[in-house]
C-alpha positions as a printed Julia matrix, in Angstrom:
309×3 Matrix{Float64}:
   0.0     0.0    0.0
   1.37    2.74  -1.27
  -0.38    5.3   -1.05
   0.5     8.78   0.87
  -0.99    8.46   4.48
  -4.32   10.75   5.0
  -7.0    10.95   6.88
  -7.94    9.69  10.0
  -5.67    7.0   11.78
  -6.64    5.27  15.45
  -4.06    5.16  17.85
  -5.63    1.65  18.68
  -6.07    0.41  22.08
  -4.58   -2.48  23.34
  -7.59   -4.59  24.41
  -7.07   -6.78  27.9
  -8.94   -9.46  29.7
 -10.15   -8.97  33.17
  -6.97  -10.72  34.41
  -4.68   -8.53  32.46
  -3.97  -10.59  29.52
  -4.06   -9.35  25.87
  -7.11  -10.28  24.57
  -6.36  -10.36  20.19
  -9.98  -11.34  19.81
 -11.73   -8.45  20.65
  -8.97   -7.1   19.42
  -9.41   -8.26  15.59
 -13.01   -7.08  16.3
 -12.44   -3.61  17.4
  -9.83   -2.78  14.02
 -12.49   -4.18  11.57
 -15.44   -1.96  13.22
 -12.71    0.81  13.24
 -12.4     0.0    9.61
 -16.04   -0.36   8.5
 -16.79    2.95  10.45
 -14.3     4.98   8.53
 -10.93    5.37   9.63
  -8.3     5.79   7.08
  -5.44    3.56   8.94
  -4.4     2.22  12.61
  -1.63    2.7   14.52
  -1.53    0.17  16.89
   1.14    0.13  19.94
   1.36    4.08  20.53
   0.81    4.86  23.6
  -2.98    4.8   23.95
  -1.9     0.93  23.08
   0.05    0.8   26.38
   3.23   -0.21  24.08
   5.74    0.07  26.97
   3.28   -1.98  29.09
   3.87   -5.19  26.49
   5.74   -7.75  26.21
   7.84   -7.92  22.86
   6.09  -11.29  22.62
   2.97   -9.43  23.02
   3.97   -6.39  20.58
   4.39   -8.51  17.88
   0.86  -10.34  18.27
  -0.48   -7.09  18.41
   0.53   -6.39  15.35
   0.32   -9.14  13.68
  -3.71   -9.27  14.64
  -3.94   -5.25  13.29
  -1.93   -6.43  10.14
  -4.51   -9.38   9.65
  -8.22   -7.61  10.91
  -6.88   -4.86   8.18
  -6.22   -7.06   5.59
  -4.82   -4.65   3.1
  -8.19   -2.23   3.44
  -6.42    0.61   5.3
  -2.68    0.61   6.14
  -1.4    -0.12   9.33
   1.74    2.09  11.01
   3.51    0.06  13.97
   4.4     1.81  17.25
   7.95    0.75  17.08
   9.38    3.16  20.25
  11.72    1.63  22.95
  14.69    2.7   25.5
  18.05    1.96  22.97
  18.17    2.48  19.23
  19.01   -1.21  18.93
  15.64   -1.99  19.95
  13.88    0.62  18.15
  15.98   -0.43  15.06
  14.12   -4.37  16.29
  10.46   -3.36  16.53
  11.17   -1.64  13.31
  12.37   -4.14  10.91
   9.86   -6.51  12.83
   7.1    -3.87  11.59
   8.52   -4.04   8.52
   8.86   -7.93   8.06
   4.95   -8.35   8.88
   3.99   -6.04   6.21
   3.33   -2.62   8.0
   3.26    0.55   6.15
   5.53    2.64   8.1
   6.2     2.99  11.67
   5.56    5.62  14.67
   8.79    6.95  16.32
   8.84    9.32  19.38
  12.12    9.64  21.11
  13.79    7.15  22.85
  12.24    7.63  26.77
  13.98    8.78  29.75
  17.56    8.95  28.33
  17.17   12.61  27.07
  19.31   12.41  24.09
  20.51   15.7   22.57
  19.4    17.0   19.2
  22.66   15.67  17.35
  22.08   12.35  19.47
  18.83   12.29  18.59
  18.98   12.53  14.62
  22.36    9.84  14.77
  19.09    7.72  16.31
  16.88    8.48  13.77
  19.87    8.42  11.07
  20.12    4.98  11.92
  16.69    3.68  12.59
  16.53    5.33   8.59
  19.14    3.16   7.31
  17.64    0.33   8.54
  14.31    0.61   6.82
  12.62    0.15   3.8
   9.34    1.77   5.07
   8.05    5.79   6.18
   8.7     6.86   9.23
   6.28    8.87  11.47
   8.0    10.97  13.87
   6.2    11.48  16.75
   6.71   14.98  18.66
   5.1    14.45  22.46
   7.81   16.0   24.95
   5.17   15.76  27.75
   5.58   12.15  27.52
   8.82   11.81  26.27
  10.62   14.55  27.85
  12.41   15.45  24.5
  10.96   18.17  22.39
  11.59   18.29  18.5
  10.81   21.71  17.66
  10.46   22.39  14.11
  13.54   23.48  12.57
  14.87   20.27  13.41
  11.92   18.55  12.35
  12.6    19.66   8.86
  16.07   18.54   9.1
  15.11   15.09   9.96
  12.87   15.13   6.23
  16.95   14.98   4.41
  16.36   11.51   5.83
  15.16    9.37   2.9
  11.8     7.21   5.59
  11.04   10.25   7.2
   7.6    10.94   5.15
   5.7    12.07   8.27
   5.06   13.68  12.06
   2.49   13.38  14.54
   2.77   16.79  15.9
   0.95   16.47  19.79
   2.65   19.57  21.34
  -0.82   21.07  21.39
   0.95   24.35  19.59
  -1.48   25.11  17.07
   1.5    27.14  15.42
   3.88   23.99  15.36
   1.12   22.84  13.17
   1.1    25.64  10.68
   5.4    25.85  10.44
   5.74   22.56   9.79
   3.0    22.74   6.87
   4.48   26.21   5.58
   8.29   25.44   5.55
   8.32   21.61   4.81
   5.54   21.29   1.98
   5.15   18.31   0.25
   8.06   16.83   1.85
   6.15   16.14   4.97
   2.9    15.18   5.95
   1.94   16.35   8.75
  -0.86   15.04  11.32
  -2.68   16.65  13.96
  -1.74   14.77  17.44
  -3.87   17.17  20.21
  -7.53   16.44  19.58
  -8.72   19.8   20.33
  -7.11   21.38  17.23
  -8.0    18.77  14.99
 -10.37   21.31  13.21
  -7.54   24.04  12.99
  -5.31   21.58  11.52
  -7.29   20.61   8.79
  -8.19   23.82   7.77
  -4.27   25.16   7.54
  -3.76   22.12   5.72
  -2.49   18.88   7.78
  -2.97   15.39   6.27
  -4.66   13.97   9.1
  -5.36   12.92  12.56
  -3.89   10.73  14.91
  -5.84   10.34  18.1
  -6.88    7.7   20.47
 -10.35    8.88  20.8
 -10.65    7.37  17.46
 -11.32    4.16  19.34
 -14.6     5.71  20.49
 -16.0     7.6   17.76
 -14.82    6.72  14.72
 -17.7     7.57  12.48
 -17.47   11.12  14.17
 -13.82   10.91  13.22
 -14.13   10.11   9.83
 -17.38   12.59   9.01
 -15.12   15.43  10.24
 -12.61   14.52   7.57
 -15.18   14.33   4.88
 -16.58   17.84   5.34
 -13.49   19.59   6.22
 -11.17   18.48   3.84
 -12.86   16.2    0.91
 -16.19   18.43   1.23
 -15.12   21.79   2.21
 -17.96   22.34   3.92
 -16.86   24.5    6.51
 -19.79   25.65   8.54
 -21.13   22.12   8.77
 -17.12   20.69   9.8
 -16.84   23.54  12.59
 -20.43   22.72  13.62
 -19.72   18.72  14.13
 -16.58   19.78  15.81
 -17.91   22.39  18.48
 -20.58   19.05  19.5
 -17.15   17.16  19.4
 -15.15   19.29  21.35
 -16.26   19.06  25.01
 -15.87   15.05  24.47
 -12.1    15.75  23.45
 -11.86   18.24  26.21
 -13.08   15.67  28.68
 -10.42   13.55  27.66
  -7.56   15.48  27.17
  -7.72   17.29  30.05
  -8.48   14.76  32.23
  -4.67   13.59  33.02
  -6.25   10.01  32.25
  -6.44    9.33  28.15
  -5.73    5.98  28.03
  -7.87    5.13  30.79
 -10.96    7.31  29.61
 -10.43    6.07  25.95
 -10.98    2.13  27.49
 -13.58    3.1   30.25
 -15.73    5.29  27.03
 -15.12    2.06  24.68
 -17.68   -0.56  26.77
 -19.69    2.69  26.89
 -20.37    2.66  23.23
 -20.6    -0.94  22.87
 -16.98   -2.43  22.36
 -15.36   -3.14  25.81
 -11.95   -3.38  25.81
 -11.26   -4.35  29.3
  -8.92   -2.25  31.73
  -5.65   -0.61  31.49
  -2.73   -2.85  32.48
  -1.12   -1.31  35.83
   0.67    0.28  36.46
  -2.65    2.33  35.12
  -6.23    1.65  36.92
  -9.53    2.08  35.32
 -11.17    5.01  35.63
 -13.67    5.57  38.55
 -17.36    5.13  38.54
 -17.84    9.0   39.17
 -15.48    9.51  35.94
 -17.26    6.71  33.8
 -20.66    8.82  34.92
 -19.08   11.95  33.6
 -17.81   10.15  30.41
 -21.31    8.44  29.53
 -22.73   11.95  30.22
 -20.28   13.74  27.53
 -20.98   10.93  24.91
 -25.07   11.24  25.56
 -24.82   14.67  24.75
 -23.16   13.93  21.77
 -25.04   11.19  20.46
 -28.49   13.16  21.16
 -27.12   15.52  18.33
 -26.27   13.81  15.24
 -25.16   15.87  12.69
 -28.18   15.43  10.34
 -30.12   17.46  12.93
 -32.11   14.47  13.91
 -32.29   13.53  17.5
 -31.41    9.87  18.47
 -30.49    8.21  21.98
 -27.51    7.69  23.19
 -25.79    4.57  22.82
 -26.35    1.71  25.54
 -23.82    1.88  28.62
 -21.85   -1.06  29.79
């Protein structure tokens, strides 16, 4: 597949048993409702997959259950982060063996490389594949910013196609799009500028909340950027928006984005620890957020919410 990424890809959840096991059933299940919804490509083991939770045992069934729900209908980008570059350089020719499109790349976590030691890393990680690379810019998580000077310099590097920009910097956004071009796509990583970012010209969206509402997800697409239709994009998104807010600013995304997924019908069991499921008075303020939403459909028609678990 290769096409140039677009669109709307879901940082997939890593779906778990009651006893903490990954569970590549409902797994399989949850990428090909993904899929039939709308989404334009998953993304398992990012960190709304609890990737540094996993086994590499389990990492690579996790991937190899995306790679085979998706069978070749949307293409599939494989978290590929770790500590070292020699196991990044690992996950990544794994990804690569099993057939994955590209790969997602942050920077290596809690060594704090420099900027030089950081593009020898991705220099390397480069020579090693045959695939794109997606960099992924999240120094709240990672500790390491990329800012976007060197950014660009990482697109001389022949895999380095894309970036997940999740600084929440709406003007990250628009410097990457102005003084890169078509040399890199860029993809919206903060769901509450998804909206700006289509409108100043990103590719895409990477988000976990994807996982929840995909057909929201994909609709927004379809009338900001393949429609054009403006007032009807910024009107799904302001229903949208205090659903993202709710989750982004709740200091629990991975937890909220498994709690809200039995709320709309596709459980995907809890959060492996060192993570706990979220509370019964945030699951109440969750199902509350998504009834709102649902009660509002964008063809103006009223319908109930969907049926809590």
């Amino acid at each position: 597949m290769n096409k140039k990424l677009h669109g709307i890809l879901a940082a997939l959840v890593t779906p778990m048993t009651a006893d903490g096991q990954v569970d590549p059933g409902v797994l399989a299940r949850n990428a090909d409702w993904l899929i039939r919804a709308g989404v334009h490509g998953l993304i398992p083991l990012g960190s709304t997959g609890e990737y540094y939770a996993l086994t590499a045992a389990e990492r690579g069934m996790v991937l190899e259950t995306a790679l085979a729900s998706a069978a070749g209908r949307v293409p599939v980008l494989a978290g590929a982060n770790a500590g070292s570059t020699h196991e990044v350089i690992a996950y990544a020719r794994q990804a690569e063996q099993l057939g994955a499109a590209g790969v997602l790349l942050a920077p290596p976590y809690y060594s704090l490389p420099t900027l030089n030691e950081l593009y020898a890393h991705f220099r390397a990680v480069n020579d090693a594949l045959g695939i794109p690379i997606m960099l992924y810019n999240y120094p709240a998580r990672t500790g390491v910013d990329m800012p976007p000077d060197f950014i660009a310099r990482l697109t001389e590097l022949s895999n380095v196609r894309y970036v997940k920009e999740s600084t929440g910097e709406m003007a990250r956004i628009t410097t990457l799009i102005r003084t890169c071009g078509d040399r890199l796509g860029v993809f919206c990583g903060c769901d509450t500028l998804a909206l700006e970012s289509f409108m100043v010209g990103a590719a895409g969206w990477v988000g976990g909340v994807a996982n929840v509402l995909p057909r929201e997800h994909a609709q927004l697409y379809a009338l900001a950027v393949e429609r054009r239709d403006y007032a009807a994009a910024r009107a799904l998104f302001f229903r949208m928006l205090p659903v993202l807010e709710l989750f982004e600013g709740g200091g629990k995304y991975t937890q909220y984005v498994k709690a809200a997924c039995g709320l709309v019908g596709h459980p995907v069991g809890p959060p492996r620890p060192p993570l706990r499921p979220a509370t019964p008075a945030e699951r109440a303020r969750l199902r509350a957020a998504l009834g709102r939403l649902a009660a509002k459909p964008a063809s103006g028609r009223r319908r109930p919410p969907r049926r809590a678990t």
